[in-house]
C-alpha positions in Angstrom: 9.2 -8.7 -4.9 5.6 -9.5 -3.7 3.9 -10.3 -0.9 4.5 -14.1 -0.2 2.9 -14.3 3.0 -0.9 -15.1 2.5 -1.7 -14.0 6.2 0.6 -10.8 5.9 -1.3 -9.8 2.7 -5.0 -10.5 4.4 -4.0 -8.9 7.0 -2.9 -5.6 4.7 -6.5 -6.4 2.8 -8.7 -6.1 5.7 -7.0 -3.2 6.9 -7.3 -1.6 3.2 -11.5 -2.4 3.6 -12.2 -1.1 6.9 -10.6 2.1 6.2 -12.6 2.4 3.0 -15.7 1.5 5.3 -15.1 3.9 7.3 -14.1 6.8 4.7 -16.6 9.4 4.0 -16.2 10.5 0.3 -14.6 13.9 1.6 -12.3 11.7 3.1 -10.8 10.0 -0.3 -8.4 12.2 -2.5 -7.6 10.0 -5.1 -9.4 9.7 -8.9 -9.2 6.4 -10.0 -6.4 7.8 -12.7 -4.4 8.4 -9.8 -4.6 5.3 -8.3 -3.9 3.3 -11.0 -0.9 5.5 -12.2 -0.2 5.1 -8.1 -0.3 1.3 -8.7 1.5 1.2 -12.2 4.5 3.1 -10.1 4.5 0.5 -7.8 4.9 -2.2 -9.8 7.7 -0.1 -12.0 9.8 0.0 -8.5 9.1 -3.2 -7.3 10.6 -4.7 -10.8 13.4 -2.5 -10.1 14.2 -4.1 -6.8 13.4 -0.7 -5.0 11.6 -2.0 -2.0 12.0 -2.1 1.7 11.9 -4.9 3.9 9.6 -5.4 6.6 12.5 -3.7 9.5 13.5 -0.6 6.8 9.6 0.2 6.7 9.3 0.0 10.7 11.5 2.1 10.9 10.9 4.9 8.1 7.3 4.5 9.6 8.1 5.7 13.2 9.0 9.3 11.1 5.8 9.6 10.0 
């Protein structure tokens, strides 16, 4: 599963930047190594159909 909706993933894009433009480098955790391991995960559970749709991650996200 990927994002289909071009809109949806601009929108999650343009989020992504302005929070790096606004990040000061004490701000950012992540090595690159970890972000691409992060990313290879990803990929590894979205191949294995473990995803949520968009109402199972509106919900999970009002725990956070």
């Amino acid at each position: 599963m990927g994002i289909q909706d071009e809109k949806l993933f601009a929108k999650v894009e343009s989020t992504i930047h302005k929070g790096m433009r606004s990040a000061k480098p004490n701000d950012i955790v992540f090595t690159k190594a970890e972000i691409i391991e992060r990313a290879e995960f990803s990929n590894k559970q979205i191949k294995k159909d473990h995803v949520l749709n968009q109402k199972e991650l509106e919900a999970q996200s009002k725990n956070w």
